[in-house]
C-alpha positions as MATLAB code, in Angstrom:
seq = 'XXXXXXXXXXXXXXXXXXXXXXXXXXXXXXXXXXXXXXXXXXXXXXXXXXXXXXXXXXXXXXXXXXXXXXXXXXXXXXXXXXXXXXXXXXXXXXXXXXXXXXXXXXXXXXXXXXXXXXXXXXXXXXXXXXXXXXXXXXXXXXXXXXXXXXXXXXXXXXXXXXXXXXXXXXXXXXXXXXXXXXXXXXXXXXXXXXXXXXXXXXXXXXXXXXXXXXXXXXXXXXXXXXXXXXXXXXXXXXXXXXXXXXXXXXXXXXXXXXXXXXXXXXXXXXXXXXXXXXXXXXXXXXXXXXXXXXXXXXXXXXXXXXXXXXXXXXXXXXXXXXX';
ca = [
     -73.847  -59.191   75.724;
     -75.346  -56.898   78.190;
     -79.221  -57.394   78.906;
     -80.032  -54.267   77.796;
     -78.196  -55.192   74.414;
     -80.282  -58.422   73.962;
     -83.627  -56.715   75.073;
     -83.856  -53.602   73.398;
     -81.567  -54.832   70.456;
     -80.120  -51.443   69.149;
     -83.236  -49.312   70.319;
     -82.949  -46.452   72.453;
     -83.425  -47.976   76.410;
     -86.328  -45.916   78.403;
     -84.214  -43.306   80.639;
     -84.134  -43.742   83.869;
     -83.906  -41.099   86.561;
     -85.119  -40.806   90.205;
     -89.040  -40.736   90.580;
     -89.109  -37.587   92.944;
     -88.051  -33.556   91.619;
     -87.851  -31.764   94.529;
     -88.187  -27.587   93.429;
     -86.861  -24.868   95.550;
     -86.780  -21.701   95.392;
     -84.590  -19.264   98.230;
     -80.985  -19.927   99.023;
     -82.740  -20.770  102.447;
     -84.987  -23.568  100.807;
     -82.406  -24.340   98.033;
     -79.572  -24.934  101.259;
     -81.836  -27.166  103.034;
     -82.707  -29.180  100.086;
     -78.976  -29.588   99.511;
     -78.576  -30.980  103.034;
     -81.254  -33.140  103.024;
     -80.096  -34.933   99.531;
     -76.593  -35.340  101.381;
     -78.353  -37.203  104.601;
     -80.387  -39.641  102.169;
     -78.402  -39.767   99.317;
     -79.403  -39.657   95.416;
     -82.817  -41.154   95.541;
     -84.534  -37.812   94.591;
     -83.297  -35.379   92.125;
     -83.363  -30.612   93.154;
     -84.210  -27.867   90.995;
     -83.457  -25.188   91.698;
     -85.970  -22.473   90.437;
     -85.139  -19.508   88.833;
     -88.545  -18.797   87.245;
     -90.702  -18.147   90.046;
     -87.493  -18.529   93.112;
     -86.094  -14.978   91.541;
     -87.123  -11.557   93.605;
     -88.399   -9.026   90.913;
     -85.200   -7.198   89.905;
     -82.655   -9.669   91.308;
     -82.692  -12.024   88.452;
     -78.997  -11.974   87.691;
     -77.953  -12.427   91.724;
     -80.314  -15.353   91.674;
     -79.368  -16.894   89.105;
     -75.794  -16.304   89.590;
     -76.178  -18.181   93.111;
     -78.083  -21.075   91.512;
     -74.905  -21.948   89.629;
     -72.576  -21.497   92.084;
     -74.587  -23.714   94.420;
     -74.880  -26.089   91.839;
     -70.843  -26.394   91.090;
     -70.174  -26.543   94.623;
     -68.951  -28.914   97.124;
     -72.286  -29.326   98.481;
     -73.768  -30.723   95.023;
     -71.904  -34.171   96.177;
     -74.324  -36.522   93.428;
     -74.551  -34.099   90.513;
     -78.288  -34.774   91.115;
     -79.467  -30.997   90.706;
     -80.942  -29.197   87.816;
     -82.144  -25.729   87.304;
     -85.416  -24.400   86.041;
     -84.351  -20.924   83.700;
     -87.183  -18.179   82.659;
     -89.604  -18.994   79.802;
     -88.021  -18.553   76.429;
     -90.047  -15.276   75.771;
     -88.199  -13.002   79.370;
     -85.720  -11.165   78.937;
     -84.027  -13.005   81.691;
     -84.086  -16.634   79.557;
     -80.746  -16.413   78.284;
     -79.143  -14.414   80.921;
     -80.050  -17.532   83.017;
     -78.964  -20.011   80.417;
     -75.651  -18.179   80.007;
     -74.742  -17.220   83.559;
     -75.580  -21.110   84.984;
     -73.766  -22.484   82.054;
     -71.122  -21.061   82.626;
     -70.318  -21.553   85.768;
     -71.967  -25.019   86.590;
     -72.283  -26.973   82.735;
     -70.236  -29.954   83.887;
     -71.966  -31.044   87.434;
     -75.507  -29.729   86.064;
     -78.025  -32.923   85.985;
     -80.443  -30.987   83.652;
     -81.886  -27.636   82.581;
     -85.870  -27.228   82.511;
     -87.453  -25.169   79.670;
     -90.609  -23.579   81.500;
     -93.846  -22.231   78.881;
     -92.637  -23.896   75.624;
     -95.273  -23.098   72.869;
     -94.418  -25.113   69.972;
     -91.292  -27.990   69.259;
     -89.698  -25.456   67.391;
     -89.444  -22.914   70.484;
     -87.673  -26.260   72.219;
     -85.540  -26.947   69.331;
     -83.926  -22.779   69.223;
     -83.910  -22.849   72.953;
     -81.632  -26.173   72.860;
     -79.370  -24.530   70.464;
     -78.852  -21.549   72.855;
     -78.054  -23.847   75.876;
     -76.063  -26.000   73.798;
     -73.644  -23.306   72.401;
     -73.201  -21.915   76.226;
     -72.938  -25.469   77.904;
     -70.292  -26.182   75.156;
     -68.110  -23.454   76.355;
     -68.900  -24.459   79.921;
     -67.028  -27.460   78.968;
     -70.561  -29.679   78.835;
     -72.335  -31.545   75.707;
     -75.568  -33.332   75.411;
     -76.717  -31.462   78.963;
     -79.980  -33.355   79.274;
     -83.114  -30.763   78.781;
     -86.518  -30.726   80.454;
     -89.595  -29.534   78.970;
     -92.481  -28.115   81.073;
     -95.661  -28.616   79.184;
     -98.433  -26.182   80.107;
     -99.274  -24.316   77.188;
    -102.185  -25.406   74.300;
     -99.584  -25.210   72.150;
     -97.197  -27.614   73.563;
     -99.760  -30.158   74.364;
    -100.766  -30.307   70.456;
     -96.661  -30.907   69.827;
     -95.914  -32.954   72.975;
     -94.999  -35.982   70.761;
     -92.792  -34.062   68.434;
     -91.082  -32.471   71.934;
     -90.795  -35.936   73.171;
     -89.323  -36.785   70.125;
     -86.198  -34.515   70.505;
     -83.495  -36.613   71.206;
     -81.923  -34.079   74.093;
     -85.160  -34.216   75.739;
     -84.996  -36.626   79.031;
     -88.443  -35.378   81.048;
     -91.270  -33.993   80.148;
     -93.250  -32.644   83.529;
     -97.170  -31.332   83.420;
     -97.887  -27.804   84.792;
    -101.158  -28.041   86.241;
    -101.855  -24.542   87.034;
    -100.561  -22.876   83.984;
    -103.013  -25.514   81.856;
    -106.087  -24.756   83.638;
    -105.508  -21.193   83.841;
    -105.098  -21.019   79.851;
    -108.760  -22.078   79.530;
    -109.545  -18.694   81.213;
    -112.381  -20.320   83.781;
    -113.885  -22.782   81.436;
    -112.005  -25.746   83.507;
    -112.770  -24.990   87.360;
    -110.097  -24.362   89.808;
    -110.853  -27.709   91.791;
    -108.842  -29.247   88.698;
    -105.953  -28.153   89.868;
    -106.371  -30.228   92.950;
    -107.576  -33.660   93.864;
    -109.972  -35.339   93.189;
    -110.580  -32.871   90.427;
    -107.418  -32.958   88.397;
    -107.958  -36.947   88.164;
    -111.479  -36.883   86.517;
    -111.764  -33.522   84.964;
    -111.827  -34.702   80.844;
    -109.298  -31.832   79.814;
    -106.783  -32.451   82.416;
    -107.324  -36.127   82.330;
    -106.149  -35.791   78.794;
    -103.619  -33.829   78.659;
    -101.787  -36.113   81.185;
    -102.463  -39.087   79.286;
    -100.999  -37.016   76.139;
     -98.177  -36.101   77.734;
     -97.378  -39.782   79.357;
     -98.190  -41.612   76.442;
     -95.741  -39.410   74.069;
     -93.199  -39.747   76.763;
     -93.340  -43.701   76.751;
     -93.818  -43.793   72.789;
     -90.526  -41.998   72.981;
     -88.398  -43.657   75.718;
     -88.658  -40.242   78.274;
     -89.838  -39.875   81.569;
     -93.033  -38.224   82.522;
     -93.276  -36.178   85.475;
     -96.512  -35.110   87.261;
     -97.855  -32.371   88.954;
     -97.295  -30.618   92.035;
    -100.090  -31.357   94.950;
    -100.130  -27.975   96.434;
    -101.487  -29.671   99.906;
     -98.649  -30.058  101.943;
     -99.405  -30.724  105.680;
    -101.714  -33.972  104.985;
     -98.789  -36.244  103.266;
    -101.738  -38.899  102.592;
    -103.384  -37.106  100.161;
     -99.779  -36.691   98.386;
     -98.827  -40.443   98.399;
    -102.710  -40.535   96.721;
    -101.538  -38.065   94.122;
     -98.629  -40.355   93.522;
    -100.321  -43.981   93.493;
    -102.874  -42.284   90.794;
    -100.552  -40.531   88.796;
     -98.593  -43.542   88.308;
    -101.369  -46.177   88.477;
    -104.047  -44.779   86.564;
    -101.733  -42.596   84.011;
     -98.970  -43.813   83.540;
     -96.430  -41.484   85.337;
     -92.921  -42.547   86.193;
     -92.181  -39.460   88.196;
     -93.589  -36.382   90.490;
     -92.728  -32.888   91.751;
     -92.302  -32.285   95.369;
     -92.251  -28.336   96.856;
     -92.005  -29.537  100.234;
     -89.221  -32.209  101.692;
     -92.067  -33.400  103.680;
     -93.598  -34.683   99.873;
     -90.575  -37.140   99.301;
     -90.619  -39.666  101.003;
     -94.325  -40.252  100.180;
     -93.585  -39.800   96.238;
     -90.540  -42.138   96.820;
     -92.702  -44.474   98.458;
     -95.325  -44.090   96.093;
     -94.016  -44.204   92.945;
     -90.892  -46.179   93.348;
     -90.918  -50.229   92.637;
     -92.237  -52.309   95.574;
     -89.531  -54.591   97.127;
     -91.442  -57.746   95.993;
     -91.548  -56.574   92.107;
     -87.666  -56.064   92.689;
     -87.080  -59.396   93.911;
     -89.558  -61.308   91.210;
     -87.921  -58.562   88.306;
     -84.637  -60.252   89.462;
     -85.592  -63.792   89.656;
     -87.118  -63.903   86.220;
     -84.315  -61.943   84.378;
     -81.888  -64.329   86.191;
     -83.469  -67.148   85.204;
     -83.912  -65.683   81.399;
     -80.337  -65.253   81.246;
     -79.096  -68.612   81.959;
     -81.263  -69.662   79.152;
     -79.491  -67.081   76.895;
     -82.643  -65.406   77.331;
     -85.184  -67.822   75.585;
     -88.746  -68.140   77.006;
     -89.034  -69.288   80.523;
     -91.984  -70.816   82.955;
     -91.601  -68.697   86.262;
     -93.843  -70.131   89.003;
     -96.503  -71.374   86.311;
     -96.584  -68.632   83.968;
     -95.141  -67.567   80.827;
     -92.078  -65.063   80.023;
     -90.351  -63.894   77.646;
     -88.219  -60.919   76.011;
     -91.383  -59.179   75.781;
     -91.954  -59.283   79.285;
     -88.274  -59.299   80.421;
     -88.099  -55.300   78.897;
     -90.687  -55.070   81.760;
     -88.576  -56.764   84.737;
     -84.712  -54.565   83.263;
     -86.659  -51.314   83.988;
     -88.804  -52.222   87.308;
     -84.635  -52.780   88.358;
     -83.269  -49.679   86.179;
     -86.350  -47.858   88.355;
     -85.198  -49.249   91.465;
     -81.291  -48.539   91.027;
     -82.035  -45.143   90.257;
     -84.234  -44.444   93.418;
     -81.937  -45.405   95.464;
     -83.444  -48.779   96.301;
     -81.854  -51.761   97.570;
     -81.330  -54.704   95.055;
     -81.065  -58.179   95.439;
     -77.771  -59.707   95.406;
     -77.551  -61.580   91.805;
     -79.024  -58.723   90.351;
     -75.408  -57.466   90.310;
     -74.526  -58.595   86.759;
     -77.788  -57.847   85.297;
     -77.385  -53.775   85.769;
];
């Protein structure tokens, strides 16, 4: 039987996908994003943005060029997704249609911006569903922005939708729905890390994501020269609350996410040794160098390597059968 199999023993297994979302928003920005996943390869996932990337009045062109961007040559991984309009614009299901149609099969994911409620998430699935279908696609995994009051009082029953794969937290869009009663400074560190609102509402949104098997994605850092203070961002957001993945709107921000938030080499080597070692006791408890394991602790170990593999991250060599 596979690991996973024995481990998880029918459940759903946690999704894995890379730990850095890279947004852009141009053709310029969107072009140079595409060449920079072909020089390093799939260790960070590009969405393209037709929410705020979309000049006033050239909604349809936009969109039009995010799908055929998307089904071209260039997308070499099938590691891009598309943010559409909110569910409420006019221009929602003119994106959902127009991208679906032309890119359904090669598209990694669609993100649903300014969801209010889990119903709102539930219609707006059935729209992209019945356009991706004709575009030849089913299941086409959905992400879910949540930056509303209303879909941080249903973030568990969004998490709980089974098409859901990411749930990401929009920062700005929060703080500015408490019309000034959180400060601006908690959009930013060291604010957005101690401020009691936003300090919840990423712990909401992490914890329903884990409850649920999904990943949680953090914030932007809108600083973008000083790449210290975004590896910072990263080691908190993961550390302190749990997040398994982070938005970058600047290719200078991957690397330090990918460095940040990815598994360190020496978890990826011990994750290995002790799921080895687990299996070739048909995966009973085990003493690994003086302490205790078991499967308890070997779900742990599968997804520091399911992490790794999908960041692009070098694995030992007998982790080969485990994955």
């Amino acid at each position: 039987m596979h690991p996973s199999e024995v481990l998880f023993q029918g459940k759903r297994t946690p999704v894995s996908i890379p730990v850095c979302d890279h947004y852009a928003g141009s053709e310029k920005l969107m072009r140079k994003s595409l060449a920079l996943q072909q020089e390093l390869g799939p260790i960070f996932d590009i969405t393209f943005d037709c929410e705020d990337g979309a000049s006033a009045g050239d909604e349809e062109n936009h969109a039009r060029l995010v799908a055929t961007l998307i089904a071209g040559e260039e997308n070499r991984f099938e590691r891009i997704g598309a943010r559409v309009h909110d569910v409420t614009s006019e221009f929602f299901k003119q994106d959902v249609a127009l991208i679906c149609a032309t890119a359904a099969k090669r598209l990694a994911y669609l993100v649903i911006p300014k969801v209010d409620s889990a119903a709102e998430v539930v219609d707006a699935i059935a729209l992209i569903n019945r356009h991706a279908k004709k575009g030849g696609r089913s299941n086409l995994p959905i992400h879910v922005l949540i930056e509303t009051h209303g879909a941080l009082e249903q973030v568990r029953a969004i998490a709980a939708l089974p098409q859901v794969e990411c749930l990401s937290f929009g920062i700005m869009d929060f703080v500015s729905a408490h019309f000034g009663a959180i400060p601006a400074n908690a959009m930013r560190t060291p604010g957005q890390f101690t401020h009691p609102l936003v300090m919840r509402a990423k712990l909401e949104i992490a914890a329903a994501c884990h409850a649920h098997g999904k990943v949680p994605s953090h914030n932007v850092t809108t600083e973008i020269k000083d790449t210290a203070v975004v590896a910072n961002d990263a080691n908190r957001a993961s550390g302190e609350f749990g997040f398994t993945r982070m938005w970058s709107i600047h290719p200078d921000q991957i690397k330090p996410i990918l460095k940040s938030m990815a598994p360190r080499i020496s978890e990826i080597n011990e994750a290995a040794q002790i799921l080895i070692e687990a299996q070739n006791v048909d995966w009973g408890p085990i003493k690994h160098h003086g302490k205790l394991h078991d499967r308890a602790s070997y779900r742990y170990y599968w997804t520091i390597l399911q992490r790794a593999k999908s960041s692009g991250l070098p694995l030992p060599d007998i982790a080969t059968g485990l994955l």
